[in-house]
GUKE-850941 format. One line per field, with one value per residue: residue number from 1; x, y, z negated of N, C-alpha, C in turn. Coordinates in steps of 0.1 Angstrom, whole numbers. Last residue first. Layout:
pos	c(NUM | ...);
n.u	c(X | ...);
n.v	c(Y | ...);
n.w	c(Z | ...);
ca.u	c(X | ...);
ca.v	c(Y | ...);
ca.w	c(Z | ...);
c.u	c(X | ...);
c.v	c(Y | ...);
c.w	c(Z | ...);
***
This chain:
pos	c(189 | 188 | 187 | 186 | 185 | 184 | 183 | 182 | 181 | 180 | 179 | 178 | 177 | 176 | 175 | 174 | 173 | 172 | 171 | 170 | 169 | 168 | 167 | 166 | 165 | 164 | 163 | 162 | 161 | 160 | 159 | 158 | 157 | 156 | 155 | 154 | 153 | 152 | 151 | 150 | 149 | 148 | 147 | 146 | 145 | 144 | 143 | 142 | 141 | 140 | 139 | 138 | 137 | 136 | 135 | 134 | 133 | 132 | 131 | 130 | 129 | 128 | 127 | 126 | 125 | 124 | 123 | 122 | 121 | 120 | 119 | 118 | 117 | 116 | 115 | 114 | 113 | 112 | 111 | 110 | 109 | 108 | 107 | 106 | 105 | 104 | 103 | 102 | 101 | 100 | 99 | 98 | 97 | 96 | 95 | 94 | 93 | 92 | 91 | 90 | 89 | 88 | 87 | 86 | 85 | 84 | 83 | 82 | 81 | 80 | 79 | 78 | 77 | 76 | 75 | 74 | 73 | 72 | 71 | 70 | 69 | 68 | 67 | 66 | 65 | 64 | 63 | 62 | 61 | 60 | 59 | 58 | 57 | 56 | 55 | 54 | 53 | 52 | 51 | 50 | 49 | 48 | 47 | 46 | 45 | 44 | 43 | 42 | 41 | 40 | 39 | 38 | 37 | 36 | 35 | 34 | 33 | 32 | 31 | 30 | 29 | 28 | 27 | 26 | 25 | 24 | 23 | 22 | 21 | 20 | 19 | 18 | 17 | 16 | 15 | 14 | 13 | 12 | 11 | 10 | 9 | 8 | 7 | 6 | 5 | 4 | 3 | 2 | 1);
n.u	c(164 | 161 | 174 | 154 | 146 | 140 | 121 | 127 | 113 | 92 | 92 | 82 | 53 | 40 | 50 | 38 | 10 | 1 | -33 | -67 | -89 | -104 | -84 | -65 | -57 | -41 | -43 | -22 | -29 | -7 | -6 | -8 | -25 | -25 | -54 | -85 | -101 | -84 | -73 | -51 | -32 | -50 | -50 | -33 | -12 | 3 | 19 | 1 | -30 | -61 | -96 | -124 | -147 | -154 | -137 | -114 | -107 | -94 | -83 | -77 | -63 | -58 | -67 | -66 | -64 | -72 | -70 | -81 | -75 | -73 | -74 | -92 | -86 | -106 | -99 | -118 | -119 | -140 | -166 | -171 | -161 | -163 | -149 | -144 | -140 | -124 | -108 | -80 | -45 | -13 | -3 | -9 | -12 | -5 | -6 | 19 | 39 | 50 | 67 | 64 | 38 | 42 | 21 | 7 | -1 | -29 | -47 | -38 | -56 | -86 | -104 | -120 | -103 | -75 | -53 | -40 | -7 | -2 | 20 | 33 | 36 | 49 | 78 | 79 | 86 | 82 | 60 | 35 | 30 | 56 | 42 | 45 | 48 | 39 | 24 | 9 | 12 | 18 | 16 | 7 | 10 | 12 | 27 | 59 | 68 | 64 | 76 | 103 | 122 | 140 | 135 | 114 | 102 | 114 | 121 | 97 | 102 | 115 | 112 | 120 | 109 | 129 | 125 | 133 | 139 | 125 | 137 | 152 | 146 | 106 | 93 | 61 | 43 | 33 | 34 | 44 | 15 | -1 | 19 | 14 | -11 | -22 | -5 | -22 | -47 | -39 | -34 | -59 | -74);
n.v	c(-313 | -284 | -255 | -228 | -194 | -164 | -133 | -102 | -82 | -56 | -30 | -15 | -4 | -32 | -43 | -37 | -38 | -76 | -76 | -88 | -85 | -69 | -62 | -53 | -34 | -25 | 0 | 16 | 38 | 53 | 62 | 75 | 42 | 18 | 7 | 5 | 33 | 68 | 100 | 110 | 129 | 147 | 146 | 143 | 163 | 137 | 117 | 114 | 134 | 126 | 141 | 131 | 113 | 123 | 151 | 160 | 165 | 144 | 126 | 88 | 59 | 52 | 46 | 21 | 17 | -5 | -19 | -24 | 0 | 23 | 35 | 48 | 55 | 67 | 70 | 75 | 81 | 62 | 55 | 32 | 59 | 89 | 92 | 93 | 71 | 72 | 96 | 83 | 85 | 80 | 72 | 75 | 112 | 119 | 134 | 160 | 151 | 161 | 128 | 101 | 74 | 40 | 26 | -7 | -23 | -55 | -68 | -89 | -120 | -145 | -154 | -149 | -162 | -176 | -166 | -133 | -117 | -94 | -65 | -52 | -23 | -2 | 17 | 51 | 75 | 107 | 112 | 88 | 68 | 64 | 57 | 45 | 46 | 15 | -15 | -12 | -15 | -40 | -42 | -72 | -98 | -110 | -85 | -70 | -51 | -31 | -5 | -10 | -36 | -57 | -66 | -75 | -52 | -24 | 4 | 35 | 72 | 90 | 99 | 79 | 82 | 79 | 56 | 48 | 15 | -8 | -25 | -34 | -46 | -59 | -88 | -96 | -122 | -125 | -114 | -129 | -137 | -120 | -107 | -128 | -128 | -100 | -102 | -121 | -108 | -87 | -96 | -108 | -85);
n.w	c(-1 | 22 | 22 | 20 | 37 | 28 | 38 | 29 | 2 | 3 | 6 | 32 | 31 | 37 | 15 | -4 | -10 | 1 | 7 | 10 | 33 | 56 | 74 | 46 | 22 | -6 | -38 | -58 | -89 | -110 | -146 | -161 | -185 | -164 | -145 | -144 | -153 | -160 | -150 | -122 | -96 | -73 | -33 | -12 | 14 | 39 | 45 | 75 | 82 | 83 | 86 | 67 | 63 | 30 | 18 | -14 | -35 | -61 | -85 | -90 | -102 | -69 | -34 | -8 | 29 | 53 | 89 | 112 | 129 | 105 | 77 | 59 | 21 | -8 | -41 | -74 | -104 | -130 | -136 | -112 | -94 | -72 | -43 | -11 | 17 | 44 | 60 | 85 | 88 | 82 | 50 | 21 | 10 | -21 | -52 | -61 | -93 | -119 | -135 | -121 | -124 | -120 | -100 | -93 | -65 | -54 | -70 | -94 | -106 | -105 | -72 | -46 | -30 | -50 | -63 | -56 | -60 | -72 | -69 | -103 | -122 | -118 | -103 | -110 | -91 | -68 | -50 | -43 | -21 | 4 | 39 | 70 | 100 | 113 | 103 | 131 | 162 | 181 | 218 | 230 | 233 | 209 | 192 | 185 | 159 | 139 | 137 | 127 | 140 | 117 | 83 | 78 | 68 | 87 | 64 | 63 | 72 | 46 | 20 | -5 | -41 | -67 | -94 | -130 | -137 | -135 | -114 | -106 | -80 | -81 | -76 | -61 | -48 | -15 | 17 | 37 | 44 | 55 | 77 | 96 | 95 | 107 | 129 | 145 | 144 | 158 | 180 | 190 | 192);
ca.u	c(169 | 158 | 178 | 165 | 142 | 150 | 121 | 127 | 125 | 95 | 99 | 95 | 66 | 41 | 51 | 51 | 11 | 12 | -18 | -60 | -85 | -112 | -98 | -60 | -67 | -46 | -44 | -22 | -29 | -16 | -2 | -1 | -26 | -23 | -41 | -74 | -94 | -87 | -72 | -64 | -33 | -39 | -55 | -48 | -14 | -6 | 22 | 8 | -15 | -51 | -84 | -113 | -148 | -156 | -153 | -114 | -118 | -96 | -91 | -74 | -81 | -70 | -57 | -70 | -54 | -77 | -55 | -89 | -70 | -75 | -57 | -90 | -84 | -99 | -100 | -112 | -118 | -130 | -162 | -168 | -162 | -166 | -161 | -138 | -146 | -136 | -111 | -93 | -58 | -23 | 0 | 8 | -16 | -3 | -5 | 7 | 37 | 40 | 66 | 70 | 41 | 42 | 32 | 8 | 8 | -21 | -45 | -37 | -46 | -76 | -98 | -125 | -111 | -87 | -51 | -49 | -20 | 4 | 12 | 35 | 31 | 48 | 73 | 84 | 79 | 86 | 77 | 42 | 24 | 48 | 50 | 40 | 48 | 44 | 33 | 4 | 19 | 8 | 24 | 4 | 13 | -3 | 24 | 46 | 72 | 56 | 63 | 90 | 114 | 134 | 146 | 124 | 103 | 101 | 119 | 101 | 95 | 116 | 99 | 126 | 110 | 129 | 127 | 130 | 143 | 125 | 118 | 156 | 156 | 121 | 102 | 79 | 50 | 37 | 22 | 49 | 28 | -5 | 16 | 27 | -6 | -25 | 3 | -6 | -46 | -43 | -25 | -49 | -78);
ca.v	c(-324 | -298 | -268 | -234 | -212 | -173 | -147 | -115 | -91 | -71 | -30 | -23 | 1 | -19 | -51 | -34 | -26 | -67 | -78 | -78 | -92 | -72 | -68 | -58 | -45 | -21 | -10 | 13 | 23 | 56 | 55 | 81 | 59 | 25 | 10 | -6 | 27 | 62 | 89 | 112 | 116 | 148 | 146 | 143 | 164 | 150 | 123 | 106 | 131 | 128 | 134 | 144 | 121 | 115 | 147 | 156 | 173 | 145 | 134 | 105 | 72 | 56 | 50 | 30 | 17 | 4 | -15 | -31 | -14 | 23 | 35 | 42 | 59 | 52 | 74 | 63 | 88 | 68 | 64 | 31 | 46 | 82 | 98 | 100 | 71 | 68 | 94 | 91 | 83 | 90 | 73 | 67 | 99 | 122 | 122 | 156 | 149 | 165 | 146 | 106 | 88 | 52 | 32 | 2 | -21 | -37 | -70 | -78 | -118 | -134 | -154 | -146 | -151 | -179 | -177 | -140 | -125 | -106 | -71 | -54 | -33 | -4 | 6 | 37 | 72 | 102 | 108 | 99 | 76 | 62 | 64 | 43 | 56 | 24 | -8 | -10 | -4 | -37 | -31 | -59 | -93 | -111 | -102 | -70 | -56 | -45 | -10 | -9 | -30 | -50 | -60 | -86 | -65 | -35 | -3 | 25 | 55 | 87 | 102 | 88 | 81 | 88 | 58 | 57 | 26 | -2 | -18 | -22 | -49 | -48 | -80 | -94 | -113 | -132 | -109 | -119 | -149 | -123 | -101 | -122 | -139 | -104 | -94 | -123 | -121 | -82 | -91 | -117 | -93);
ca.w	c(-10 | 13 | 27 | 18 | 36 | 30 | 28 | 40 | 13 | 5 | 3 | 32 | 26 | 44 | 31 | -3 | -3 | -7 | 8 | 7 | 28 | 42 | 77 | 63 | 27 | 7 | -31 | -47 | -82 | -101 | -136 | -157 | -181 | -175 | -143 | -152 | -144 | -159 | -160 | -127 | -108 | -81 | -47 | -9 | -3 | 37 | 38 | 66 | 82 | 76 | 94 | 62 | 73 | 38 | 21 | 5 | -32 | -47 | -85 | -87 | -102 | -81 | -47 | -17 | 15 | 48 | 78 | 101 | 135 | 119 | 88 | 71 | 41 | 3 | -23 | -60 | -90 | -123 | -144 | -124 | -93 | -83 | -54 | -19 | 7 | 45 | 46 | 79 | 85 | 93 | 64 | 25 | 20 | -10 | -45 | -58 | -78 | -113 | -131 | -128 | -121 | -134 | -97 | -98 | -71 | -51 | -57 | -91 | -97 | -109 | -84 | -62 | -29 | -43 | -57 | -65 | -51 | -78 | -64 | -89 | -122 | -131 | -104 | -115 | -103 | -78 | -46 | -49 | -17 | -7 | 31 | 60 | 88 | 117 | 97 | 117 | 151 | 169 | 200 | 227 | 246 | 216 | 191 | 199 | 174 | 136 | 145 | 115 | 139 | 127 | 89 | 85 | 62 | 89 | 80 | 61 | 75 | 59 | 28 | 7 | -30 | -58 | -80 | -121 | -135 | -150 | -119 | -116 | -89 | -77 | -84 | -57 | -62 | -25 | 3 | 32 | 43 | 41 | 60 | 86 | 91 | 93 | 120 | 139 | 132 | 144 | 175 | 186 | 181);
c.u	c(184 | 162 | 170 | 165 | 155 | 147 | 130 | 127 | 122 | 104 | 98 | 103 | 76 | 50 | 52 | 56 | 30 | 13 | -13 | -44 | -70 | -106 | -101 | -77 | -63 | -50 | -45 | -27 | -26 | -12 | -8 | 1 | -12 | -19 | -36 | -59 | -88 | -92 | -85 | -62 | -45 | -39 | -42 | -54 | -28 | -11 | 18 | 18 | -6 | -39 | -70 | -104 | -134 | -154 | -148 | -128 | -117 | -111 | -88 | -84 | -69 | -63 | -64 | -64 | -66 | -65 | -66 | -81 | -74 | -63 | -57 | -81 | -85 | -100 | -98 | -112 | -115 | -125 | -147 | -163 | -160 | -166 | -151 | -150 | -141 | -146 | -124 | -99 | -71 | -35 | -10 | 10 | -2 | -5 | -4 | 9 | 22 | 33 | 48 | 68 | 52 | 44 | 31 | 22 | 2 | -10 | -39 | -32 | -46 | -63 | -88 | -118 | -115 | -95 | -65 | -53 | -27 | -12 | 12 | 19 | 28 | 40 | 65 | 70 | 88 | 82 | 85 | 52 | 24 | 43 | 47 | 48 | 43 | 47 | 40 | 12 | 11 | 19 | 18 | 16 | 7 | 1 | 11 | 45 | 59 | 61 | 57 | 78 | 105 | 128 | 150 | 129 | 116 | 106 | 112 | 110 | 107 | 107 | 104 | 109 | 111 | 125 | 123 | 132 | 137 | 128 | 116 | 145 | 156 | 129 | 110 | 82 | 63 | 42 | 27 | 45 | 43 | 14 | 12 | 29 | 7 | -20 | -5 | 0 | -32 | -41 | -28 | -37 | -66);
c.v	c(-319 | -310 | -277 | -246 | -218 | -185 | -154 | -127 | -102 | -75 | -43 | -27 | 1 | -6 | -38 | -38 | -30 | -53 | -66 | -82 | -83 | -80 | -73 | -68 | -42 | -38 | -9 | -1 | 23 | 39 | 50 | 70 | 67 | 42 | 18 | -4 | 14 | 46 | 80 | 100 | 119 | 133 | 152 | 141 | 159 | 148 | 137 | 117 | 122 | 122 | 135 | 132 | 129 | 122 | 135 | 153 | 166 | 155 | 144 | 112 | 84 | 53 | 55 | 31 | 29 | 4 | -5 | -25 | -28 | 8 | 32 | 42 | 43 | 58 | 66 | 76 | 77 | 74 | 67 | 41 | 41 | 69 | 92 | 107 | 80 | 67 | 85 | 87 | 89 | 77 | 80 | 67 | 89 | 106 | 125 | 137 | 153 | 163 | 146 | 124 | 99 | 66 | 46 | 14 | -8 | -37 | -52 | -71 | -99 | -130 | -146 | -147 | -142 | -165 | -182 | -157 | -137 | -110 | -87 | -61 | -40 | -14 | -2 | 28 | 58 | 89 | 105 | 102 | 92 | 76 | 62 | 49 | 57 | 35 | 6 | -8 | -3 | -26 | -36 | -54 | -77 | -105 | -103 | -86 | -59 | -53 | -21 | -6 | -23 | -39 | -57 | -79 | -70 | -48 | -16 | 14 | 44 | 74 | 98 | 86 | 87 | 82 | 70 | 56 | 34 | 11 | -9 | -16 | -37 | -47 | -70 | -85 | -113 | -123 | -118 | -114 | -141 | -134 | -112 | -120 | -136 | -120 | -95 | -114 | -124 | -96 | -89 | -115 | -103);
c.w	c(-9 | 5 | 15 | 18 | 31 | 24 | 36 | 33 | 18 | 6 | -1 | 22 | 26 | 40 | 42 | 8 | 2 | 0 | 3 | 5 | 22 | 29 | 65 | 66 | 45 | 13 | -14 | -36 | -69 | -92 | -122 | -147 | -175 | -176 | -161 | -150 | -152 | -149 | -156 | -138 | -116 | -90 | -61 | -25 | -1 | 21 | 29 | 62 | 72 | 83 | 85 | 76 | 76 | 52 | 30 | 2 | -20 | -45 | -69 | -84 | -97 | -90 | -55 | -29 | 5 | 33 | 72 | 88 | 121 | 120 | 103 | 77 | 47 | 17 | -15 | -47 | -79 | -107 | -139 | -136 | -106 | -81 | -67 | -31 | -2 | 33 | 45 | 65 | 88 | 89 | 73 | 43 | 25 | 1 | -33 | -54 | -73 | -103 | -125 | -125 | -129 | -125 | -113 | -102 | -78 | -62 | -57 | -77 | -97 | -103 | -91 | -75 | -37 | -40 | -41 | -53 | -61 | -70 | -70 | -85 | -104 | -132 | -115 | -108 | -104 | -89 | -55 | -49 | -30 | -11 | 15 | 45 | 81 | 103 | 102 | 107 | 139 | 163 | 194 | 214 | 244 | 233 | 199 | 194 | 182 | 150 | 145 | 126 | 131 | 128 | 108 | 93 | 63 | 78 | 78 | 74 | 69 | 63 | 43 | 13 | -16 | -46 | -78 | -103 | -126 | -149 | -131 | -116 | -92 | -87 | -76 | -73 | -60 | -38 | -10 | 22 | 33 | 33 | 52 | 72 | 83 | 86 | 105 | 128 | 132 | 136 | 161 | 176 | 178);
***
């Protein structure tokens, strides 16, 4: 438990609105693991006198697209804000799981496709809308084909969502990606 509320302090502290430089332009993404934030580790190191491997192979989860709208933390529990990233799909990609999983939900939502994995250790990511034959229950490999793009949703069309939740509370998917940067304190007055 200790380990989980260190690495959910990190993250949330690391969860802030990020700009990627050149958002505008196409990415290729590498299917190698990410590395860790703060440029360590991508096991997350040891907090508590235990591993935490929650960021371990975290992958994105099309290999091609654009960055089309970021994480923007919402101030209060309930208040506005865009909890996940949206990703323009470029080409045909399947979607594909951002890491080893189980399938803990695969329907309908709102007249749109949702999937959502279990990552195990409270870590859950869902993506939508897509269209997914997996059953509740499905074991998944990180990087495994688990749907196609689908319409609809508040994402804009072609463009597939990425949310993820750490014990019920939600953070930047880019933390687990790597693709945050370190935050840098600067001298007062």
């Amino acid at each position: 438990m200790r380990a989980t509320v260190a690495v959910a302090s990190a993250l949330f502290l690391a969860a802030a609105p990020w700009s990627a430089p050149g958002a505008e332009s196409a990415v290729r993404a590498d299917p190698a693991p990410p590395a860790a934030p703060d440029g360590g580790s991508a096991d997350g190191g040891t907090a508590g006198g235990g591993t935490v491997s929650l960021m371990q192979g975290w992958l994105w989860p099309v290999r091609s697209f654009r960055l089309e709208r970021q994480f923007v933390a919402p101030p209060h529990e309930y208040g506005p804000g865009h909890r996940g990233i949206d990703l323009g799909v470029q080409g045909e990609d399947p979607v594909r799981a951002p890491a080893d999983g189980v399938v803990a939900f695969s329907g309908r939502v709102a007249g749109r496709g949702v999937l959502t994995i279990d990552h195990g250790g409270g870590l859950v990511s869902t993506l939508e809308p897509i269209e997914s034959g997996l059953a509740a229950g499905t074991a998944l490999a990180a990087g495994a084909d688990v749907g196609r793009l689908s319409t609809g949703g508040h994402a804009a069309p072609g463009a597939l969502h990425l949310g993820v939740r750490l014990d019920g509370h939600y953070l930047n998917p880019l933390v687990l990606l790597g693709g945050v940067p370190r935050a840098v304190l600067l001298p007062c007055c």
